[in-house]
C-alpha positions in Angstrom: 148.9 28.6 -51.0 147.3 27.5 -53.9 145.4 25.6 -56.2 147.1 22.3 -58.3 145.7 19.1 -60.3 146.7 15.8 -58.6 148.9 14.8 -61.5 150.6 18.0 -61.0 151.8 17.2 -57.1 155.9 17.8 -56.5 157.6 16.2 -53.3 158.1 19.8 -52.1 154.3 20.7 -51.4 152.1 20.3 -48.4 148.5 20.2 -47.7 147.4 23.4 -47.2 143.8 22.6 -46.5 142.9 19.7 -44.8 140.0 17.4 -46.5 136.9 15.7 -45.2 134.6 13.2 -46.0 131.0 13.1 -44.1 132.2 15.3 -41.2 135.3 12.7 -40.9 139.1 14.2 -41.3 140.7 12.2 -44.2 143.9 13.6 -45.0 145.2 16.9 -42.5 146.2 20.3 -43.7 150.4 20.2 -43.4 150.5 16.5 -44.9 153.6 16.0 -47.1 154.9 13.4 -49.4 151.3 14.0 -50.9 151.7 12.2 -54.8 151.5 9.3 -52.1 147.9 9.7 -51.9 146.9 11.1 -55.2 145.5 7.9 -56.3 143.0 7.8 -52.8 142.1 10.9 -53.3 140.9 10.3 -57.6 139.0 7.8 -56.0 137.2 9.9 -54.0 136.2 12.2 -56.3 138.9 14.8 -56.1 140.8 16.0 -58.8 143.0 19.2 -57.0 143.6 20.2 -53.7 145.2 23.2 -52.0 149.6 22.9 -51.4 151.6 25.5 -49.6 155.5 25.7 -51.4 157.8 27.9 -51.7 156.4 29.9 -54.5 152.8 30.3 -52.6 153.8 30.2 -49.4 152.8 33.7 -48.5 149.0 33.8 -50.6 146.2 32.9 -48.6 142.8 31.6 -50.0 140.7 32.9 -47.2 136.9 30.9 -47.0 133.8 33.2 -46.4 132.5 30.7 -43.7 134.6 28.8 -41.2 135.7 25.4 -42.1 133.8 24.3 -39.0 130.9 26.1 -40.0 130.6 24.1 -42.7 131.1 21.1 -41.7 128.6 22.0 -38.6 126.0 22.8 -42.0 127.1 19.2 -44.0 125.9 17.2 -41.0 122.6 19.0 -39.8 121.9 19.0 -43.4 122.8 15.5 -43.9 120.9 14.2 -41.5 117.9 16.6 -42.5 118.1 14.9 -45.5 117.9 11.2 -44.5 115.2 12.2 -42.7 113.1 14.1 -45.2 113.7 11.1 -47.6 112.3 8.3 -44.8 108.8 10.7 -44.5 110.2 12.2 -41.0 109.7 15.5 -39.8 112.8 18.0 -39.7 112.7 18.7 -35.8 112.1 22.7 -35.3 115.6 24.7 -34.5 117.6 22.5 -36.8 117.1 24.2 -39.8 117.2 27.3 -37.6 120.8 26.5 -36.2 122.1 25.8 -39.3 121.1 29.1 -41.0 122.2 31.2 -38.1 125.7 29.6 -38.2 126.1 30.8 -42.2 124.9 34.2 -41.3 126.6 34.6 -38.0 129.9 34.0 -40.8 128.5 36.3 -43.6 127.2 39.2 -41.8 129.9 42.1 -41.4 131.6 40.9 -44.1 130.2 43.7 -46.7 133.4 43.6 -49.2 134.0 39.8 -49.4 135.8 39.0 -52.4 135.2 34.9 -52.6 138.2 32.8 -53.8 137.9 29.6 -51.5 136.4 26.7 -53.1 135.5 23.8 -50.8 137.4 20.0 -51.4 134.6 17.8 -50.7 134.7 13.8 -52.4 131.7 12.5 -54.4 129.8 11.9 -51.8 129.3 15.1 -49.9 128.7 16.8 -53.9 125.5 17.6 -53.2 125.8 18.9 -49.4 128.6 21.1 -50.5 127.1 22.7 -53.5 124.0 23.2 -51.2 126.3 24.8 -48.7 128.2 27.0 -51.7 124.5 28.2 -53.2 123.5 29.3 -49.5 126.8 31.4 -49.1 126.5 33.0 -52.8 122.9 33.6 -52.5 123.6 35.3 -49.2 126.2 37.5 -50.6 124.4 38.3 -52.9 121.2 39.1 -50.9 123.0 41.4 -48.6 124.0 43.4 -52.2 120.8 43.6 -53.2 119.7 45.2 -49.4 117.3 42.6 -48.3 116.1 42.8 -44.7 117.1 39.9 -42.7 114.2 37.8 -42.4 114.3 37.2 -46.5 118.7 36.5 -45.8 117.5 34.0 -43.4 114.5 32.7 -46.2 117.2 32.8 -48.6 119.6 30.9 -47.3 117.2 28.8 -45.6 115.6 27.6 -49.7 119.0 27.9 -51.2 120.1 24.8 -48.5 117.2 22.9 -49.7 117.0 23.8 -53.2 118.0 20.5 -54.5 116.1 18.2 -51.5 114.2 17.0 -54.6 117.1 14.8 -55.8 117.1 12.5 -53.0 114.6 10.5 -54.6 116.3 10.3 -58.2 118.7 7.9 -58.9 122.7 7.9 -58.5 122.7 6.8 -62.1 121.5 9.8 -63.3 123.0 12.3 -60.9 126.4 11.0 -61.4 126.2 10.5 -65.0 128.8 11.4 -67.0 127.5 11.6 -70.1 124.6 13.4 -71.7 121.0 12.2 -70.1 118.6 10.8 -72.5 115.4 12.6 -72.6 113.6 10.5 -70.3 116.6 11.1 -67.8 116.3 14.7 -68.2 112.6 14.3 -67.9 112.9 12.4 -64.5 115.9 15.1 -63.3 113.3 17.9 -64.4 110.8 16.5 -61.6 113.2 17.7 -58.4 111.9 21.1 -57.9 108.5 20.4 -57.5 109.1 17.1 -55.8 111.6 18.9 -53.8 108.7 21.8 -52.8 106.4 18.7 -51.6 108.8 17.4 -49.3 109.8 20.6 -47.7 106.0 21.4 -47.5 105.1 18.2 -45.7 108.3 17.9 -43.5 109.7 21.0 -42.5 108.3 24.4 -41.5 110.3 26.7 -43.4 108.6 29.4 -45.0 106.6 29.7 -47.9 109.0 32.1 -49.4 112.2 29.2 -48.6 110.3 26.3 -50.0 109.4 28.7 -53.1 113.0 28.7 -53.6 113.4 25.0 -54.4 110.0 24.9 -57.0 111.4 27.9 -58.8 115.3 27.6 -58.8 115.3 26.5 -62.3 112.7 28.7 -63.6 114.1 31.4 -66.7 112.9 35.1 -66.8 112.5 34.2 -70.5 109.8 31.2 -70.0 112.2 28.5 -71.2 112.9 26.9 -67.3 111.1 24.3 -65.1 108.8 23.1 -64.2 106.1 25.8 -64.5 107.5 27.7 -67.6 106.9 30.9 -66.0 108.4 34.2 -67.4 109.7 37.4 -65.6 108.1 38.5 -62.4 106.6 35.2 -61.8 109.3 34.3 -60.8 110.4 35.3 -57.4 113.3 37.6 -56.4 114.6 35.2 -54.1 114.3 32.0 -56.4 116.1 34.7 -59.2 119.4 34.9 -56.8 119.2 31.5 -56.3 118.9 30.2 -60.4 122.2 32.2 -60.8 124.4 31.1 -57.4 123.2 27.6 -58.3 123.9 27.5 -61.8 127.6 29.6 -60.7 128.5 26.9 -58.3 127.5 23.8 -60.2 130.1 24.6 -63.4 133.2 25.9 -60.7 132.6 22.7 -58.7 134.2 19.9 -59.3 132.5 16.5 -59.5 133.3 12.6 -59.3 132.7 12.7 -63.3 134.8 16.0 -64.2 137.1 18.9 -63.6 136.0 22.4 -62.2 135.1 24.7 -64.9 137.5 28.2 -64.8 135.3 31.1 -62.4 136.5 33.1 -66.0 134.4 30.4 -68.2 131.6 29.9 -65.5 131.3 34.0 -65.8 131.3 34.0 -69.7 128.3 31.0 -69.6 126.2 33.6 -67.3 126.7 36.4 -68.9 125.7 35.1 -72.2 122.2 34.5 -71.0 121.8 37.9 -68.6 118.7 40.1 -69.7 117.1 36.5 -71.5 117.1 34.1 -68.7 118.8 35.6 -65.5 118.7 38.7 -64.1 121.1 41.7 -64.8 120.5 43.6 -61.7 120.8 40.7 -59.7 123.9 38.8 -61.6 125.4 41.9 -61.3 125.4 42.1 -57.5 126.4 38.6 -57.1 129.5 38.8 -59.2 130.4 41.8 -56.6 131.1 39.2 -54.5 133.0 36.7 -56.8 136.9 36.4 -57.7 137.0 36.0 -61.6 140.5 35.0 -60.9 140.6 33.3 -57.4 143.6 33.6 -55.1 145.5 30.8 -55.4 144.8 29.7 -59.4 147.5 29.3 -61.7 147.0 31.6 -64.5 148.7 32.1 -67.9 149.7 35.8 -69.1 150.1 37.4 -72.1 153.9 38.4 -71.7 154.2 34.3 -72.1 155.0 34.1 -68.3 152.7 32.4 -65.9 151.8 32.6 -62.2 150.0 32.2 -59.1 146.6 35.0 -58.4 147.9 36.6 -54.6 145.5 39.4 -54.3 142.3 40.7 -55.5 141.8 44.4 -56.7 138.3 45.8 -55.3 136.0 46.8 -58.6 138.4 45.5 -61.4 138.4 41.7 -61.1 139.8 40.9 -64.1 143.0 42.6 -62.7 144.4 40.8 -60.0 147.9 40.8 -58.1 149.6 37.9 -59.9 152.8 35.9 -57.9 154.5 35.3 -61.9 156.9 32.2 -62.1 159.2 33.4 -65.3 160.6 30.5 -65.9 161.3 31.2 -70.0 164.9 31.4 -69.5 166.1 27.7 -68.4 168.7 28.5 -66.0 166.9 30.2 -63.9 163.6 31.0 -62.2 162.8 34.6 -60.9 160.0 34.9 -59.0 157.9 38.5 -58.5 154.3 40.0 -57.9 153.0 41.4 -61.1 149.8 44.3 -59.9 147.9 43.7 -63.2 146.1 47.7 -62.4 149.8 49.0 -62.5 150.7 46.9 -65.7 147.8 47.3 -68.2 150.5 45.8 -71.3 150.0 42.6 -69.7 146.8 40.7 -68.9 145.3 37.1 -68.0 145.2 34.8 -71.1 143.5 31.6 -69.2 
């Protein structure tokens, strides 16, 4: 299996991982003839999928969190959602059921490398990305030792994080350009509008709904929308800040392409020790393939290839399928262990 642009689809391939939209199967895992529906899918939203052929046909891009786990967690949090927005009251042991789903997934799994990114169209963007924040914050809670009632407070604010942008409008969600400063001004107003809601409709904890007022908050004072610095800032809303900010530049939108995990990692680091936090980045990039199984990759020997395997504790040093296709007549295909061969490395 793995990971290709639309405009890069062959005859040969198959859909290796089936896609849906609002809980609804749209095109099935095994599908062939597939360029057939690369202009449906654009239109959607998507700009890659997963393809099994004969070069991938033995790497698998294993998710943290079964497929109908998460589709289980779009609808409850859908519909949790819609009813938020219309000044309802989330029944009690919804939210509850949804948590205990993700957790029921996560928990055992102590050495989880994550290389699955979820296909989801525009639509189901923010569901999904909630979804993906709950599952890195988790992974990264469990690092970090936290008891189980702040996992299940954790994941609980990381699903709601962004409930505050129900309320703002698609035109500036979806934008694809950069917002003016009232439009950032207006997008600025979701955490604590976000805290409201949750603390009017739902009976989450204090600690969860803390989650969705402080998610943008920086140790170094320069967040939103309290300006506070350091440990004002809560642990839990610290995991969060970085498994949000992680998921929104890998995930791909309606507007653009999916930043590299490599890039997304660079952006982090850049601002660890100033605005996020080193002990805590560090435990959640435990849990995080630099190079995903299933990404096309470029190496330095001017050869490139498919990511199989991860190595435990040396991500930048994966087990890479290589393609050498440099001489024109013909195309050998072998599995490159990048901890065995340190003359060669990962390029982009």
């Amino acid at each position: 299996m793995r990971r290709i642009p639309l405009e890069d689809l062959t005859c040969s391939m198959k859909l290796a991982k089936s896609i849906y939209h609002n809980g609804n199967l749209i095109l099935a895992e095994g599908t062939d003839n597939l360029q057939e529906y690369s202009e449906g899918l654009f239109s959607y939203g998507i700009f890659s999928i997963y393809v099994e052929d004969e070069v991938s046909e033995d790497i698998e891009v294993l998710d943290v969190v079964h497929q109908e786990t998460r589709c289980k967690c779009k609808n409850i949090l859908s519909e949790c959602f819609k009813v938020i927005k219309n000044q309802g009251n989330v029944e009690d042991g919804i939210i509850d059921d949804m948590v205990k789903s993700i957790l029921e997934d996560l928990f055992g799994r102590e050495d989880v490398i994550i290389s699955m990114s979820d296909i989801g169209v525009k639509d189901d963007a923010t569901l999904i990305h909630s979804i993906n924040t709950a599952v890195f914050s988790v992974l990264a809670g469990k690092r970090l030792n936290l008891q189980e009632e702040e996992l299940r407070d954790l994941a609980e604010g990381a699903l709601f994080h962004d409930l505050g942008k129900v309320l703002i409008s698609s035109n500036i969600l979806l934008k694809n350009d950069k917002l003016t400063s009232d439009e950032f001004n207006e997008m600025k107003k979701h955490p604590l509008v976000g805290y409201e809601m949750l603390t009017k409709h739902t009976t989450i904890s204090e600690n969860a709904r803390l989650i969705a007022l402080q998610h943008h908050e920086r140790l170094d004072g320069t967040g939103y929308p309290g300006g506070l610095r350091e440990k004002e800032i809560g642990e839990l809303p610290r995991i969060v800040a970085i498994a949000d900010v992680y998921d929104a530049l890998t995930a791909e939108r309606c507007y653009r392409k999916s930043m590299s995990n490599f890039k997304a990692y660079s952006i982090l680091k850049q601002d660890v020790g100033t605005k996020y936090d080193p002990i805590i980045f560090k435990r959640f990039m435990e849990n995080v393939a630099i190079y995903p199984n299933g990404i096309v990759v470029n190496l330095s020997d001017g050869t490139h290839g498919i990511v199989k395997e991860q190595n435990k504790d040396m991500p930048f040093r994966p087990i890479v399928r290589v393609i050498d296709d440099r001489n024109k007549t013909s195309i050998k295909l072998y599995d490159l262990n990048l901890m065995e061969n340190f003359g060669t490395d990962i390029i982009d």
